[in-house]
N, C-alpha and C positions, 0 to 999 in steps of 0.2 A: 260121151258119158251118158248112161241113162239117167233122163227128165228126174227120179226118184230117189236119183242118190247124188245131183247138184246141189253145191250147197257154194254159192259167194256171198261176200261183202263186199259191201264197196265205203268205204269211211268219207262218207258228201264235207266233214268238216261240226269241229264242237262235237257236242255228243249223237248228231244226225248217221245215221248208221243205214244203208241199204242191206236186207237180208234176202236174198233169194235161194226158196228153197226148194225140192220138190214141186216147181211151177206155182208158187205160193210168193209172193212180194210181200215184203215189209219194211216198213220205215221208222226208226226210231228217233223221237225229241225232233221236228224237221227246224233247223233255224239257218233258214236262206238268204234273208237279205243282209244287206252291204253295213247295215247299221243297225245299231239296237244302241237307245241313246249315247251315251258317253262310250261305246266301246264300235270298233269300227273292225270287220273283215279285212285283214294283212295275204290273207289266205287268196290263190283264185277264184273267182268266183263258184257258185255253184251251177253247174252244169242242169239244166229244168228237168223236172220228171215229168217228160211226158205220157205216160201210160198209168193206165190206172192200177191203182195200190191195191191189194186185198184189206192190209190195216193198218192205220198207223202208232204206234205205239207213245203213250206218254208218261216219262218215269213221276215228274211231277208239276206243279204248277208255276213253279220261278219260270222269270220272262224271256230265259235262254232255253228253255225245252218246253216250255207250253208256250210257242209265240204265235198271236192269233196272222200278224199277216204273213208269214211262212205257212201255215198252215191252210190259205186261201192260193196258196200256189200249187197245190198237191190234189189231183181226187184221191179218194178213198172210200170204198167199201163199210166204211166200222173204223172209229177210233175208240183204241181202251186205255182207260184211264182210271187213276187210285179212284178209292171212295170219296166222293164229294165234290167229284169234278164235272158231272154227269149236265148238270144243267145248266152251270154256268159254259158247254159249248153251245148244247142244244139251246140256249136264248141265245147266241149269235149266228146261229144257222148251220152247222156241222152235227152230223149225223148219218146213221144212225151211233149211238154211242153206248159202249161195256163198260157199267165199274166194276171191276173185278178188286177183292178184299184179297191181302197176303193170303196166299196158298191155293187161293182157287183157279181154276183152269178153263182154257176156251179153246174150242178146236176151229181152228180157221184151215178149210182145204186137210192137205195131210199134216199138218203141224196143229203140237198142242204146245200152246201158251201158257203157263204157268205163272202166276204174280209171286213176287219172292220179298222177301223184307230187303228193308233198306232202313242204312241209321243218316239220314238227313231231314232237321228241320225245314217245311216249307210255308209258305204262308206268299200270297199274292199282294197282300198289302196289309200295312202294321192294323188296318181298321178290318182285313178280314179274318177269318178262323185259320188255323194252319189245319192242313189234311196232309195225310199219309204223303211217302215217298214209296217207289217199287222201285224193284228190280223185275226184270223177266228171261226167266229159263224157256227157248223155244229148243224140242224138240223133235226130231225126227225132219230127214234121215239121220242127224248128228245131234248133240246138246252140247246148243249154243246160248250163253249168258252174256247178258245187258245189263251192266251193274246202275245204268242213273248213275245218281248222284249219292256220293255213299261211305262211309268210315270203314273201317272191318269192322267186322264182327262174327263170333265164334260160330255161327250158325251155315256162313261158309263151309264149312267143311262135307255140311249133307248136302248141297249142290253136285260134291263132288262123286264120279271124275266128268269132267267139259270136254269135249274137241275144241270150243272155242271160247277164249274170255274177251268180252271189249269191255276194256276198264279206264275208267279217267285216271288221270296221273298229274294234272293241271286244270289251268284255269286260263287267265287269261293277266294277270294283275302278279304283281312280284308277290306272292304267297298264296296260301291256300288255306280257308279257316275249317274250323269243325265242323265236320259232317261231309267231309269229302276225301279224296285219296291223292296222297301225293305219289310222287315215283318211290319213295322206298315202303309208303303205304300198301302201294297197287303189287310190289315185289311180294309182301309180306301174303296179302291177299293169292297169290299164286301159289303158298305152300297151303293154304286151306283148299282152293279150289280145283289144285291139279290138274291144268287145265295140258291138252296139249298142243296149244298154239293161244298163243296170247297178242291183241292188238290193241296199243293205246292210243284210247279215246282223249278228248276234252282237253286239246293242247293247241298251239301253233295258229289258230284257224282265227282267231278276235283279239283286240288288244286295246288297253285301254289307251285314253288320249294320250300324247307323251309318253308312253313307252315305245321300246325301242323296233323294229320292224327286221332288225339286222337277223340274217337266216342264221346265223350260229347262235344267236340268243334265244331262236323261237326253237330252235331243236336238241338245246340243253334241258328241256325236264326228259325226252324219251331218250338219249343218249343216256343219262342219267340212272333211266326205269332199266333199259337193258343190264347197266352195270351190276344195279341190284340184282336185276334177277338171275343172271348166270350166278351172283353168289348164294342167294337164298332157295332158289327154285333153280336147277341148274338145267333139269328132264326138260323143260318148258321152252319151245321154240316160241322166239319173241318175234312177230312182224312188224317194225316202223312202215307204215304204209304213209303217204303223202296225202293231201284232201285231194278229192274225187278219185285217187289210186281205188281198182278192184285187185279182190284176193280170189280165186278159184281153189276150189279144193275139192278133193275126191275123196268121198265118205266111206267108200268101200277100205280105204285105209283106216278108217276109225276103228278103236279100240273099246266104244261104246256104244255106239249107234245098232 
């Protein structure tokens, strides 16, 4: 397949996402190690990224997708980030760094970057400010969406149509509160976004102390997501991918690209 029309994922676990596109790397939210306090990696480990990133993507500031020593495992090129994230990397030493405001766009290589809304409160700590949440539309050769962390919301609709969606569908904890997507959320999300191939994110991969590790109960919310979605989105091919599982796909079959 020609360099300009590859397009994988690889789903590294949580909302960590490998995007390889047109010889262009990307990494979204990286959360690598074995622990992040009360909640522990159930998942296999994360295989290292050795090679350098073009950029890493960050939807927002919570300590599972802005995690500073995940992010000391990774080079990278350029991390982008909502408004108001800018300086609190650049005084820890990561750099160079993009905020990008909903809507605005960054070309990295042949891919353009696009920040997209998202309805999740963030906020790093009860003493700091909360700043924005993104999503980000990358596309070319294909348009592929990175929901973060995120409710619906009607605005879905003008993303569409996708060749790819990665949508959370979980969490890690026996529920999911406001501002995020469950599996019949992330279904519903599929009749906005139209996507033709859809991969759930933000499941299976951390678990808090005392819950359960049993494989049939870490793969009840995406069993679940499919169910919905053959009924509400039926057109949408659903991929369960496993942590560190890749997806290859050939763009010259898109129907938007």
């Amino acid at each position: 397949m020609p360099e300009a029309q590859r397009l994988s994922v690889t789903w590294v676990g949580h909302s960590t996402v490998l995007v390889e596109a047109a010889g262009v790397r990307l990494l979204t939210d990286p959360l690598l190690r074995r622990r992040l306090g009360h909640v522990f990696r159930v998942a296999p480990a994360a295989e290292p990224l050795a090679d350098e990133l073009d950029a890493v993507l960050i939807s927002h500031v919570h300590y599972d997708h802005l995690h500073l020593p995940s992010l000391k495992l990774v080079r990278a090129r350029q991390y982008v980030v909502p408004p108001g994230c800018r300086q609190f990397l650049e005084r820890r030493g990561f750099g160079p760094v993009v905020e990008l405001e909903e809507g605005e766009e960054l070309e990295i290589g042949a891919l353009t970057v696009r920040a997209t809304h998202a309805v999740h409160q963030a906020r790093r700590s009860l003493r700091q400010q909360a700043t924005p949440s993104l999503g980000y539309l990358i596309s070319a050769p294909a348009r592929l969406y990175f929901a973060g962390d995120t409710d619906v919301f009607e605005g879905m609709r003008e993303l569409a149509p996708l060749d790819v969606a990665l949508l959370p569908i979980w969490g890690w904890g026996p529920r999911v509160g406001r501002g995020h997507l469950d599996p019949h959320g992330a279904a519903e999300a599929l009749r906005l976004l139209r996507p033709r191939l859809a991969v759930p994110i933000h499941w299976g991969t951390y678990r808090r102390i005392g819950m359960s590790r049993d494989a049939t109960v870490l793969r009840e919310p995406p069993a679940r997501f499919e169910r919905l979605a053959r009924e509400l989105a039926p057109e949408v091919d659903v991929r369960v991918l496993a942590p560190g599982e890749r997806l290859d796909l050939d763009t010259t079959e898109s129907g938007t690209a």
